[in-house]
PyMOL Python script that loads the backbone (N, CA, C, O; Angstrom):
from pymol import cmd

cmd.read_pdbstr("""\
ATOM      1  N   UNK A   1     113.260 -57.705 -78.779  1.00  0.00           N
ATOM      2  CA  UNK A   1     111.826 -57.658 -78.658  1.00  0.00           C
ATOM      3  C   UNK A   1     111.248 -57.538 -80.058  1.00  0.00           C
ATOM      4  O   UNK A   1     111.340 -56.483 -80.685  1.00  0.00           O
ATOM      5  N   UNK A   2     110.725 -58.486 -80.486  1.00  0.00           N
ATOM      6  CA  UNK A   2     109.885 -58.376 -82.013  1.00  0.00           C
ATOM      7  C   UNK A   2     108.078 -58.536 -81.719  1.00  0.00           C
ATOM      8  O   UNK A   2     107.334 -59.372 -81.204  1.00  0.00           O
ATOM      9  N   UNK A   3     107.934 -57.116 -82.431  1.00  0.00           N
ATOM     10  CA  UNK A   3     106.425 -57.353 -82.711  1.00  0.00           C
ATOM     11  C   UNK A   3     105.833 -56.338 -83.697  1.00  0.00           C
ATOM     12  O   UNK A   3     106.431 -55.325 -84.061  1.00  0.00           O
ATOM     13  N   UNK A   4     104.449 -56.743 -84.149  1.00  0.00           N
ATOM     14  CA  UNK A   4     104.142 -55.882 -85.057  1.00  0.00           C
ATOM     15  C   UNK A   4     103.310 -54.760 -84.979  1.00  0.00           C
ATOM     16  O   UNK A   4     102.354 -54.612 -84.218  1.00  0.00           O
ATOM     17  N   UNK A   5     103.863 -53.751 -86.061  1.00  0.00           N
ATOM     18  CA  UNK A   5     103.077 -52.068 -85.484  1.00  0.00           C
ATOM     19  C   UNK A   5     102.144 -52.268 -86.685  1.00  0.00           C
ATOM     20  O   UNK A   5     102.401 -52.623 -87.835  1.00  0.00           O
ATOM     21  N   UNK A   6     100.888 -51.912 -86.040  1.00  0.00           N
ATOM     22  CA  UNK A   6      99.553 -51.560 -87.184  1.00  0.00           C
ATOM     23  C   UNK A   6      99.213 -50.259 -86.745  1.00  0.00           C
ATOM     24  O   UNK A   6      99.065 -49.883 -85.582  1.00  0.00           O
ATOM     25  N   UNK A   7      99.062 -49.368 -88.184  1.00  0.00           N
ATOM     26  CA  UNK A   7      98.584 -48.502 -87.882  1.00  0.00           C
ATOM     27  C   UNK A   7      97.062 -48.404 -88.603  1.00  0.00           C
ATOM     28  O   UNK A   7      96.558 -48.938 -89.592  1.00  0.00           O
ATOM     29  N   UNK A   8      96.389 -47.015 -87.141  1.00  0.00           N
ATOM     30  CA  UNK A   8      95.094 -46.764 -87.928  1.00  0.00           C
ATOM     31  C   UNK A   8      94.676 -46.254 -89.168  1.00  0.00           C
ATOM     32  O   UNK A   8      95.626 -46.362 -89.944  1.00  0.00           O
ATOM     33  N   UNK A   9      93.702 -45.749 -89.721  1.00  0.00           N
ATOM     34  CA  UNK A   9      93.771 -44.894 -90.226  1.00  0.00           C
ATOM     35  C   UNK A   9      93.842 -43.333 -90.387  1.00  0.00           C
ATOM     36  O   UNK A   9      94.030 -42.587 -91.349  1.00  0.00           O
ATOM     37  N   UNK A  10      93.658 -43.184 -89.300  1.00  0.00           N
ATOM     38  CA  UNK A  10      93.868 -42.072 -88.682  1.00  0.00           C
ATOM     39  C   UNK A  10      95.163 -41.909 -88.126  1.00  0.00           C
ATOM     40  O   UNK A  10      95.449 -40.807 -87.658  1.00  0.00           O
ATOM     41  N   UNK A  11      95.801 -42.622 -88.108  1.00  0.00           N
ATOM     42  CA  UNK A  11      97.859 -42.883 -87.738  1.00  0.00           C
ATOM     43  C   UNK A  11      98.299 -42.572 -89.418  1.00  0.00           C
ATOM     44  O   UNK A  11      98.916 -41.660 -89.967  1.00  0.00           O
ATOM     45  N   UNK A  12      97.862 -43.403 -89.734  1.00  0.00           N
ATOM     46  CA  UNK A  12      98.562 -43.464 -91.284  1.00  0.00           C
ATOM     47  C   UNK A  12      97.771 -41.860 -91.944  1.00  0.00           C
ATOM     48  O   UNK A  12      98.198 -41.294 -92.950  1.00  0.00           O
ATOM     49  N   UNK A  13      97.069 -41.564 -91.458  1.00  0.00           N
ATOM     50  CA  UNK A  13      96.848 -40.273 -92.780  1.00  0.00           C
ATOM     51  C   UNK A  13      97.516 -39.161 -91.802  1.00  0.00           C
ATOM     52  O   UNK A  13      97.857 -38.134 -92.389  1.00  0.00           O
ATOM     53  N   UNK A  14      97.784 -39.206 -90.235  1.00  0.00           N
ATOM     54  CA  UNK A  14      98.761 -37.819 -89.905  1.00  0.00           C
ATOM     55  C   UNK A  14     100.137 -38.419 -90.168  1.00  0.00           C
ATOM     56  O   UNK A  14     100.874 -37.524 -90.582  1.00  0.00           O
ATOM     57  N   UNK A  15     100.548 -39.184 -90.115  1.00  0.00           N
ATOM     58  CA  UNK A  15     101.991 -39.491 -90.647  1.00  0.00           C
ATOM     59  C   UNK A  15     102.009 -39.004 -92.155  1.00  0.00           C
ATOM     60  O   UNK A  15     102.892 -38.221 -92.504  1.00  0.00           O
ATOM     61  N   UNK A  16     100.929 -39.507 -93.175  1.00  0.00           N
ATOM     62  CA  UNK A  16     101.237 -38.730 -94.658  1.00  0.00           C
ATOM     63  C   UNK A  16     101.059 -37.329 -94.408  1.00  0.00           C
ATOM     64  O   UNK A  16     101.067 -36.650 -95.435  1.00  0.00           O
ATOM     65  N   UNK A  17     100.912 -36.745 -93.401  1.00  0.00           N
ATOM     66  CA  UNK A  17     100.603 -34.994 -93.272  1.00  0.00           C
ATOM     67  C   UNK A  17     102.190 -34.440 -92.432  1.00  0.00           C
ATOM     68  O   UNK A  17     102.802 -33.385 -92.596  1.00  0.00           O
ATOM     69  N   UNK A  18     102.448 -35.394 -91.691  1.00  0.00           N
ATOM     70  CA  UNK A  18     103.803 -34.847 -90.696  1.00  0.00           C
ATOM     71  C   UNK A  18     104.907 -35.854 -91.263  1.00  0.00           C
ATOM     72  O   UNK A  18     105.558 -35.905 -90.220  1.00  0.00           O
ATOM     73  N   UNK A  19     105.269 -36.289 -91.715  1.00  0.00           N
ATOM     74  CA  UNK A  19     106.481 -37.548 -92.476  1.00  0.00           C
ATOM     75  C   UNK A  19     105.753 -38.833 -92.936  1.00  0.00           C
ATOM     76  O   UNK A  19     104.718 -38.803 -93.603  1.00  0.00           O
ATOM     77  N   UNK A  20     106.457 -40.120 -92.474  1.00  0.00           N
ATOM     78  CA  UNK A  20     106.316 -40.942 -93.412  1.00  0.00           C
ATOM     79  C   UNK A  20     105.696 -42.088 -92.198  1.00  0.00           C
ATOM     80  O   UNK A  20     105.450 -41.776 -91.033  1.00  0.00           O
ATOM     81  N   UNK A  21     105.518 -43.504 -92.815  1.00  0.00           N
ATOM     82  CA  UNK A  21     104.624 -44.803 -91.487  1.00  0.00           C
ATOM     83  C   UNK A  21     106.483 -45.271 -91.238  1.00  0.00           C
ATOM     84  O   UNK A  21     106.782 -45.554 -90.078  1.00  0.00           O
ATOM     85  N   UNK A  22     107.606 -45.331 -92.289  1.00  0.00           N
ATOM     86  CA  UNK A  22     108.496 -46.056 -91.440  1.00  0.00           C
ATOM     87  C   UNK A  22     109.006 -45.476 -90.334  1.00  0.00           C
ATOM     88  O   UNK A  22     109.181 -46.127 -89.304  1.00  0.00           O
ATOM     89  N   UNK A  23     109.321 -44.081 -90.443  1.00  0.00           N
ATOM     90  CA  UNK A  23     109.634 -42.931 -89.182  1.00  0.00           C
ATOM     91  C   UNK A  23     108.942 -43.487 -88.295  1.00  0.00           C
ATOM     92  O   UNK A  23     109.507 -44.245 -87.507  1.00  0.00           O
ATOM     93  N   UNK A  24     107.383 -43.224 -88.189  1.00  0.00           N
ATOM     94  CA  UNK A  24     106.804 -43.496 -87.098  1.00  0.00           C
ATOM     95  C   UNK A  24     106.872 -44.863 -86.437  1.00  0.00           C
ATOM     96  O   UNK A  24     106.989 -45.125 -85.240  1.00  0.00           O
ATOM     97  N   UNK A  25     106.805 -45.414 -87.147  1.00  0.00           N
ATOM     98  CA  UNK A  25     106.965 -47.443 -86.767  1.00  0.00           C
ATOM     99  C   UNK A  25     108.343 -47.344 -86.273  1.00  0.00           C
ATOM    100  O   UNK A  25     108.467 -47.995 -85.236  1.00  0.00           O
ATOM    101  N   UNK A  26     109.460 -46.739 -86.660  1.00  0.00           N
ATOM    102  CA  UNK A  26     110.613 -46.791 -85.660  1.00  0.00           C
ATOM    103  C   UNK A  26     110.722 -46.068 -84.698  1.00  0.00           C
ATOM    104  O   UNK A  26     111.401 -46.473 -83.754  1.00  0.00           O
ATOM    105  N   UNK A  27     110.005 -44.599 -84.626  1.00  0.00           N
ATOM    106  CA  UNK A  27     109.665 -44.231 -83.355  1.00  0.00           C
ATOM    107  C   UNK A  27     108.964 -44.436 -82.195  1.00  0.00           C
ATOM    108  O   UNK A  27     108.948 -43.753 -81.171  1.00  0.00           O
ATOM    109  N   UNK A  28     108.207 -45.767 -82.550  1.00  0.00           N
ATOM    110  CA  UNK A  28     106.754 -46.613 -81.956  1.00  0.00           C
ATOM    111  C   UNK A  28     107.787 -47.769 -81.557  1.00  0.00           C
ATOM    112  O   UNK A  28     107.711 -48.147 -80.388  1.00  0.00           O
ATOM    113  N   UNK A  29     108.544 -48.252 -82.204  1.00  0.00           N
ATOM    114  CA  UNK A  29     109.570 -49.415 -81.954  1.00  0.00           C
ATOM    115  C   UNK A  29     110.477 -48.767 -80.302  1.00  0.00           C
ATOM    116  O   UNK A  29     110.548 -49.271 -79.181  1.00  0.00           O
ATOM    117  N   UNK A  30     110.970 -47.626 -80.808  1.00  0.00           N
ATOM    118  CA  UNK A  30     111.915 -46.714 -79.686  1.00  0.00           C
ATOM    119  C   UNK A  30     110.702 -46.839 -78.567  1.00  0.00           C
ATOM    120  O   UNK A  30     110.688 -47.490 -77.523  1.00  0.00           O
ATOM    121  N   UNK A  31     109.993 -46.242 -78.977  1.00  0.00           N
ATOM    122  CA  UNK A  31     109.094 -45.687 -77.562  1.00  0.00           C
ATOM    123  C   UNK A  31     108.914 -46.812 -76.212  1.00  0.00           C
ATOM    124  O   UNK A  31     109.070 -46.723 -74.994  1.00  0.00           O
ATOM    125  N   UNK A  32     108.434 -48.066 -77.314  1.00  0.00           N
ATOM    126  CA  UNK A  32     108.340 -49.133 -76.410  1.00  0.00           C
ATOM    127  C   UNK A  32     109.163 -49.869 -75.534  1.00  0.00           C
ATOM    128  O   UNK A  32     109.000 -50.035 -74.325  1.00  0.00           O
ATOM    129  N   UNK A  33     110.266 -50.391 -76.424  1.00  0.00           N
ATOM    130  CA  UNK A  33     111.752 -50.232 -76.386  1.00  0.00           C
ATOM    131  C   UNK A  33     112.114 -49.912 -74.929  1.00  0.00           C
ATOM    132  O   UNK A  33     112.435 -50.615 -73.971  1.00  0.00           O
ATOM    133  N   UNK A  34     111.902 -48.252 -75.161  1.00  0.00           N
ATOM    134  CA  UNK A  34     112.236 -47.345 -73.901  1.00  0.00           C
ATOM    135  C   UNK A  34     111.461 -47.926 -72.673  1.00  0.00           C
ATOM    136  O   UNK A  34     112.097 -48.132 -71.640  1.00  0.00           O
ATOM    137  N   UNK A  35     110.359 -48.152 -72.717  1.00  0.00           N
ATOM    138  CA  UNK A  35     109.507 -48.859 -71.241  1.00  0.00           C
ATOM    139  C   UNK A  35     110.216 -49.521 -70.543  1.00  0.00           C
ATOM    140  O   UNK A  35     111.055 -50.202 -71.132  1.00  0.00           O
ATOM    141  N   UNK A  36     110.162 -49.591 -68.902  1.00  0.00           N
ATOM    142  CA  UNK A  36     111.038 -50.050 -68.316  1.00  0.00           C
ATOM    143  C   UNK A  36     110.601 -51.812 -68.396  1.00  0.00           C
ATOM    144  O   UNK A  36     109.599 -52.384 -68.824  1.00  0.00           O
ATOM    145  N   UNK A  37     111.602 -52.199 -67.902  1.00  0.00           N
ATOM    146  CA  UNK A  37     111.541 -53.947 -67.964  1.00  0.00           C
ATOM    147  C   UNK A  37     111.506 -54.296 -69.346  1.00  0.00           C
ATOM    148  O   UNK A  37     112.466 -53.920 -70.017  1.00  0.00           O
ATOM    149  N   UNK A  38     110.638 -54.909 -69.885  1.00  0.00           N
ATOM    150  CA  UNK A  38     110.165 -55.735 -70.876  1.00  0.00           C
ATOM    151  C   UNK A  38     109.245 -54.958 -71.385  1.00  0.00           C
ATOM    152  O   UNK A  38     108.187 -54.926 -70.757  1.00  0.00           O
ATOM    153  N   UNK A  39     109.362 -54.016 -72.787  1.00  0.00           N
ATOM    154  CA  UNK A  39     108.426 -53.034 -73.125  1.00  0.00           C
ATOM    155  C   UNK A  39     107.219 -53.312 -73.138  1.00  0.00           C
ATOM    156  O   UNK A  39     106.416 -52.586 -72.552  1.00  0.00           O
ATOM    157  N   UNK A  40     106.785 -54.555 -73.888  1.00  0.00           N
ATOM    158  CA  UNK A  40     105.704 -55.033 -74.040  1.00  0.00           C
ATOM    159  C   UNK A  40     104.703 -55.712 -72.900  1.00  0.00           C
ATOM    160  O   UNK A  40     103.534 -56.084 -72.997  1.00  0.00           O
ATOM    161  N   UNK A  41     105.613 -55.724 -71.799  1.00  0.00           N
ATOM    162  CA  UNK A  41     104.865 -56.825 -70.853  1.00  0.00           C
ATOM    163  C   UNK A  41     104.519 -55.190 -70.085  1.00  0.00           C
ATOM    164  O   UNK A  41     103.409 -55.170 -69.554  1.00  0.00           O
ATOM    165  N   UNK A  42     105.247 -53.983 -69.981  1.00  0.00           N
ATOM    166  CA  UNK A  42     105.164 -52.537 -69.590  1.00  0.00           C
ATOM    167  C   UNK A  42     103.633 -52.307 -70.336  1.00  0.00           C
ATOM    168  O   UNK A  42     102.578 -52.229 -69.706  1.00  0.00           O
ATOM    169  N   UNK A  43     103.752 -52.226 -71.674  1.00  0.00           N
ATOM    170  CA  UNK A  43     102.898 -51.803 -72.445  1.00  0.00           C
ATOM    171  C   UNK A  43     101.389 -52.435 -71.654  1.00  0.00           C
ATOM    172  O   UNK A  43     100.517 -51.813 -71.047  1.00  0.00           O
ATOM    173  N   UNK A  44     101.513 -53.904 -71.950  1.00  0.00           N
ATOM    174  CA  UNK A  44     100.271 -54.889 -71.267  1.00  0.00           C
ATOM    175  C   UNK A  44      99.680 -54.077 -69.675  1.00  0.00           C
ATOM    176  O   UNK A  44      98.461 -53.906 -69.686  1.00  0.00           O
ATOM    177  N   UNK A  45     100.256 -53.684 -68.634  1.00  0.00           N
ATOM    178  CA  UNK A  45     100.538 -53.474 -67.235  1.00  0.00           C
ATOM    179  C   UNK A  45      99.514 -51.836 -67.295  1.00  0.00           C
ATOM    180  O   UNK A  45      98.565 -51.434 -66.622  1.00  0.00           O
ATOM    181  N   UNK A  46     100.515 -51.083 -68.772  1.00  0.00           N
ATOM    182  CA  UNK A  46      99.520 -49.835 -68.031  1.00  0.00           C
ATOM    183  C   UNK A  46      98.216 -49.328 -69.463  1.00  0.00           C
ATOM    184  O   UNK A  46      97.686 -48.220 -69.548  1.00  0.00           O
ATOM    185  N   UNK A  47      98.008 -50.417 -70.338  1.00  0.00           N
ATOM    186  CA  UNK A  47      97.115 -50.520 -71.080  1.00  0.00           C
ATOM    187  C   UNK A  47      97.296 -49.795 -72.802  1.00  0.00           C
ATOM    188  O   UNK A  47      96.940 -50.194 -73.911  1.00  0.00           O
ATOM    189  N   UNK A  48      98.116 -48.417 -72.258  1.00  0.00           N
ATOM    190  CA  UNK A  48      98.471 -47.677 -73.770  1.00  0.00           C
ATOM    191  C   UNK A  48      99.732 -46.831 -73.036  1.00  0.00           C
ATOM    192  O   UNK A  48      99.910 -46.668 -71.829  1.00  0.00           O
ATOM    193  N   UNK A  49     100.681 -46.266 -74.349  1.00  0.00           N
ATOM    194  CA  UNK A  49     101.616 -45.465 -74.126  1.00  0.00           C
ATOM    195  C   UNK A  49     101.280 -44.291 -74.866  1.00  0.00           C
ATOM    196  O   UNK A  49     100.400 -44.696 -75.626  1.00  0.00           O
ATOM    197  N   UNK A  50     101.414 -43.368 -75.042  1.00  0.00           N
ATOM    198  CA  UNK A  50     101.590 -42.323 -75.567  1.00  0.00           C
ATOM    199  C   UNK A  50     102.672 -41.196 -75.465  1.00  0.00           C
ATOM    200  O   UNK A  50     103.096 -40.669 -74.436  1.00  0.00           O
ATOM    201  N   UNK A  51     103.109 -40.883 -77.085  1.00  0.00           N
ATOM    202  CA  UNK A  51     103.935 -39.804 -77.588  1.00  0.00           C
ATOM    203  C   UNK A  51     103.690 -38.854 -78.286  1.00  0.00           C
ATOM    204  O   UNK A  51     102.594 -38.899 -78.844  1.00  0.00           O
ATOM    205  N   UNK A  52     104.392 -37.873 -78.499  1.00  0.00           N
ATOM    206  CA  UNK A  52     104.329 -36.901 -79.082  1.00  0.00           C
ATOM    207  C   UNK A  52     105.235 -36.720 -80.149  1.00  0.00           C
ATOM    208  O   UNK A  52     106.313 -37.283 -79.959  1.00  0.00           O
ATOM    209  N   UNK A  53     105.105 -35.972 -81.445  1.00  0.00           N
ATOM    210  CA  UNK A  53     106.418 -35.846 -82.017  1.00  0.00           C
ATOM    211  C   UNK A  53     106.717 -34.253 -81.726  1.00  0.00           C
ATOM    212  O   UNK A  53     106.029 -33.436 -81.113  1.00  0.00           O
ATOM    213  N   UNK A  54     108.258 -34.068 -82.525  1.00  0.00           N
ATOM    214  CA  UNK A  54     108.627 -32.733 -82.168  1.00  0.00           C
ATOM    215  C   UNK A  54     107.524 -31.310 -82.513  1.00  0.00           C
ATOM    216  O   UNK A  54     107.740 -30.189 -82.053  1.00  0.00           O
ATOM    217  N   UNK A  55     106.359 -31.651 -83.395  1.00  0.00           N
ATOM    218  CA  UNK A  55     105.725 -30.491 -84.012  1.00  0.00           C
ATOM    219  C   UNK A  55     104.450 -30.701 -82.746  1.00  0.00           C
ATOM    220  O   UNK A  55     103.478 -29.946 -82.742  1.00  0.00           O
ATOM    221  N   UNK A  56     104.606 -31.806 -81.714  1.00  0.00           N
ATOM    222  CA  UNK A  56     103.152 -31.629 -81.143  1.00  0.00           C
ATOM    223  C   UNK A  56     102.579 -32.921 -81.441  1.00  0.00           C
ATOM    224  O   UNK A  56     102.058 -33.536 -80.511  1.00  0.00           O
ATOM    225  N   UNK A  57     102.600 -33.515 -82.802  1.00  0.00           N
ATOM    226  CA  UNK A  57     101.208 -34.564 -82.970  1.00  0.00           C
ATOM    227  C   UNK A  57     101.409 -35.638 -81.959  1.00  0.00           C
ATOM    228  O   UNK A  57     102.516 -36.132 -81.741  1.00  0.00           O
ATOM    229  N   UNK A  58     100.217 -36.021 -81.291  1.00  0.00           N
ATOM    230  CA  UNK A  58     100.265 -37.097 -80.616  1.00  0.00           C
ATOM    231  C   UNK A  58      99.606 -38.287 -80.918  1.00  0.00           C
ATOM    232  O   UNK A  58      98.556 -38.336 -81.558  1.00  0.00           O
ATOM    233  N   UNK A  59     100.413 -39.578 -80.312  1.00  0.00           N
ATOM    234  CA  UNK A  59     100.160 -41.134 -80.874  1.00  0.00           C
ATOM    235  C   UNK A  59      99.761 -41.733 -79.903  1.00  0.00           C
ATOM    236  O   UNK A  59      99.877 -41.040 -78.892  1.00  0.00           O
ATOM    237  N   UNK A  60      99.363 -42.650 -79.730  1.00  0.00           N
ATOM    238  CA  UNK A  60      99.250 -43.718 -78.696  1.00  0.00           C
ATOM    239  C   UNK A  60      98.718 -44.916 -78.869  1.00  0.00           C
ATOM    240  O   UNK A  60      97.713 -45.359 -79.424  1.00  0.00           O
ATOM    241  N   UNK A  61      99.862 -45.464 -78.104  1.00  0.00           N
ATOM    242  CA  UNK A  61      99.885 -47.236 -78.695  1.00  0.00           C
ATOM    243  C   UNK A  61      99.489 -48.333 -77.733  1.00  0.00           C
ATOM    244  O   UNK A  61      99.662 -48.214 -76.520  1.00  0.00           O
ATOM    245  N   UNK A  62      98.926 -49.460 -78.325  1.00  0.00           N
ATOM    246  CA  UNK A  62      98.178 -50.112 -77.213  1.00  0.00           C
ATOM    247  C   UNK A  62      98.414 -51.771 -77.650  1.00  0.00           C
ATOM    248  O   UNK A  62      98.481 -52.074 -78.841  1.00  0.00           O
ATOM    249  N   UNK A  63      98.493 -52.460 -76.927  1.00  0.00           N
ATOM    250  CA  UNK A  63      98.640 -53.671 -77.230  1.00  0.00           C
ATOM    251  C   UNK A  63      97.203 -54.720 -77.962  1.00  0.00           C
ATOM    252  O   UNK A  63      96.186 -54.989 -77.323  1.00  0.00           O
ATOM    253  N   UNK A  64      97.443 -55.113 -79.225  1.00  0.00           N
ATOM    254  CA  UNK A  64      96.501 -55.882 -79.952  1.00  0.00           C
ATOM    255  C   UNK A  64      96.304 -57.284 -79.028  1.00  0.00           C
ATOM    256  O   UNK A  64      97.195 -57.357 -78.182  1.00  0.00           O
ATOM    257  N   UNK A  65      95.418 -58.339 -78.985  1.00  0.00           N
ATOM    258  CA  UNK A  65      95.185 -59.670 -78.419  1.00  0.00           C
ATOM    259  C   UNK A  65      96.139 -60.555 -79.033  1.00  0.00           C
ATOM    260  O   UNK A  65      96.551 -61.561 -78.455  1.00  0.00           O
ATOM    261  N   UNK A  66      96.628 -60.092 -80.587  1.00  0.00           N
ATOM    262  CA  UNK A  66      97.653 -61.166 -80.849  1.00  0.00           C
ATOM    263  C   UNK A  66      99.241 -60.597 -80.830  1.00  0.00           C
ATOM    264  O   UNK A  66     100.188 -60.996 -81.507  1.00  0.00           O
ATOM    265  N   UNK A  67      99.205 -59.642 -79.930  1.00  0.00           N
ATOM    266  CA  UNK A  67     101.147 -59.102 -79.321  1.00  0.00           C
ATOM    267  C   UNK A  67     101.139 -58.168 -80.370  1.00  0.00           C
ATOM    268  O   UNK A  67     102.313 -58.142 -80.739  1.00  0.00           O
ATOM    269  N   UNK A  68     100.604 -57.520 -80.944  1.00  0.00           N
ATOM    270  CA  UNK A  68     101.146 -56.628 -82.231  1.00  0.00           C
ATOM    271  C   UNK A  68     100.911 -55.162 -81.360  1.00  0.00           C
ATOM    272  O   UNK A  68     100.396 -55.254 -80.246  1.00  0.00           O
ATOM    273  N   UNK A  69     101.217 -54.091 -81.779  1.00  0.00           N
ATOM    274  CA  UNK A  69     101.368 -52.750 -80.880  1.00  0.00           C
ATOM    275  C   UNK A  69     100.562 -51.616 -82.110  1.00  0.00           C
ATOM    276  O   UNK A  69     101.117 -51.075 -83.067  1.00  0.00           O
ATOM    277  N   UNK A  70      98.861 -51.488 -81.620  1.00  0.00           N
ATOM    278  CA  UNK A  70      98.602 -50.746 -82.201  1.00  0.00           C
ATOM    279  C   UNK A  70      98.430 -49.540 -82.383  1.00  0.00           C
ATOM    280  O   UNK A  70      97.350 -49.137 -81.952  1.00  0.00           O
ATOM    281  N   UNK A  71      99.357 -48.459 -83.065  1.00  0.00           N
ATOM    282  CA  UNK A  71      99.361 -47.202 -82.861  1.00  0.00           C
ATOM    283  C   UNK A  71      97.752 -45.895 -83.657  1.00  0.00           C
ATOM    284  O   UNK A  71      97.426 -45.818 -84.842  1.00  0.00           O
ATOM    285  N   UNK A  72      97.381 -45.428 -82.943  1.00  0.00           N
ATOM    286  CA  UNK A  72      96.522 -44.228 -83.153  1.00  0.00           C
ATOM    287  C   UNK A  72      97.080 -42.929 -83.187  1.00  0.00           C
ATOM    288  O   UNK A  72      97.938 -42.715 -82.331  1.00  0.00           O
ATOM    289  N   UNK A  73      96.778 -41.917 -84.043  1.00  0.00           N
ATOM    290  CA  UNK A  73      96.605 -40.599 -83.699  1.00  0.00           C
ATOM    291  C   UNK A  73      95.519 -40.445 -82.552  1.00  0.00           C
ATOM    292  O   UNK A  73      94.438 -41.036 -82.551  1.00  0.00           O
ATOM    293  N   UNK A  74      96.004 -39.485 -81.487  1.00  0.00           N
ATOM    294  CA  UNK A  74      95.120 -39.150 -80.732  1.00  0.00           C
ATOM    295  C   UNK A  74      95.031 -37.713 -80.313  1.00  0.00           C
ATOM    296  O   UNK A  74      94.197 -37.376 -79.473  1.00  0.00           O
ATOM    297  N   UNK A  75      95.850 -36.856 -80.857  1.00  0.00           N
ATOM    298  CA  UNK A  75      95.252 -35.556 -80.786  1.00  0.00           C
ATOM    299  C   UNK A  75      96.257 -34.984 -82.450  1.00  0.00           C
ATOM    300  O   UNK A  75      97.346 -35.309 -82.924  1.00  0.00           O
ATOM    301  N   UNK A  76      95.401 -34.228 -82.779  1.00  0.00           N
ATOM    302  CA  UNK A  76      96.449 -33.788 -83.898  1.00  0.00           C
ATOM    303  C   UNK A  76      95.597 -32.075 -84.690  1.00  0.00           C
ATOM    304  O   UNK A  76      94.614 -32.100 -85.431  1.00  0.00           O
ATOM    305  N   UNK A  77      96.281 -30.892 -84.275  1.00  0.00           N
ATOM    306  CA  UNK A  77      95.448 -29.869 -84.272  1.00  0.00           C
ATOM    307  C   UNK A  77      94.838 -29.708 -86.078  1.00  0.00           C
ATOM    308  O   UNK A  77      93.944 -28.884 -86.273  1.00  0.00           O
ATOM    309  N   UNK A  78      95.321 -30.438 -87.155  1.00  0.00           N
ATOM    310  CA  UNK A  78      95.127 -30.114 -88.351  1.00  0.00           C
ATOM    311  C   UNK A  78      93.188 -30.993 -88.048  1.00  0.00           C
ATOM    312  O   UNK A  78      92.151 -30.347 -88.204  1.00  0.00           O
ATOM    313  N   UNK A  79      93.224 -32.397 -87.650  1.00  0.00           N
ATOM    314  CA  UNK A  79      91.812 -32.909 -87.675  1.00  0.00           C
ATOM    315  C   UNK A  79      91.059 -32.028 -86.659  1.00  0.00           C
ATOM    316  O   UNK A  79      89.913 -31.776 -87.032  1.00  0.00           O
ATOM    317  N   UNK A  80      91.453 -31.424 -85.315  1.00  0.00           N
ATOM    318  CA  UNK A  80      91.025 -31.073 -84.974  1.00  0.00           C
ATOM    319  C   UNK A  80      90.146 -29.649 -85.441  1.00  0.00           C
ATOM    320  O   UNK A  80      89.041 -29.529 -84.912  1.00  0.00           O
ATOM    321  N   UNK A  81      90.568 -28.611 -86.367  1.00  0.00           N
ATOM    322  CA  UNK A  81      90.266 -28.072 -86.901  1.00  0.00           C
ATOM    323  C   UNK A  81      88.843 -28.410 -88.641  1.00  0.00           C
ATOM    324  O   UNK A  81      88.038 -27.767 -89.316  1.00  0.00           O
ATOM    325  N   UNK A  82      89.308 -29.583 -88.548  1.00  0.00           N
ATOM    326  CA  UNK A  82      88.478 -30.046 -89.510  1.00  0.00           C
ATOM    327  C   UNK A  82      87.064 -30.579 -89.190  1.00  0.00           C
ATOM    328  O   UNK A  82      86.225 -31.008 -89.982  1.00  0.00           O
ATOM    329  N   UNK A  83      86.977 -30.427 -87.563  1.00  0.00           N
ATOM    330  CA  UNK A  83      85.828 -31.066 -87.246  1.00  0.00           C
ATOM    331  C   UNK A  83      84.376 -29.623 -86.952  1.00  0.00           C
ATOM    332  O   UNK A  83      83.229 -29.953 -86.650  1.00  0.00           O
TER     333      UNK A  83
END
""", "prot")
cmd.dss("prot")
cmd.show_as("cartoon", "prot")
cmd.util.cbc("prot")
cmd.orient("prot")
């Protein structure tokens, strides 16, 4: 299964706070991966996936119009505190 991970900006600045974008892009690769059947045609079916990493932060990834898998931060207690 080949496709491409974009991240937000808000993906890319909690990854520079919790590790690195290749970690996450291979954990975004796994995640999908993991979906049953055909990850991506999974992904398409229930609109977004979402994960967590081990400290808590959560991602969630959604399919772009041209097949690419775009990942977000969607909860993460450091922004949350900043608001």
């Amino acid at each position: 299964m080949s496709f491409d991970v974009v991240f937000t900006r808000s993906a890319q600045s909690v990854a520079a706070d919790h590790g690195d974008l290749p970690t996450l892009e291979e954990r975004t690769r796994d995640e999908i991966a993991d979906l049953p059947g055909e990850g991506l045609e999974e992904l398409e079916k229930h609109f977004f996936h979402a994960f967590a990493l081990d400290d808590g932060t959560e991602f969630i990834c959604s399919l772009t119009a041209d097949g690419a898998v775009r990942v977000d931060a969607c909860a993460n207690e450091d922004l949350s505190q900043a608001a």
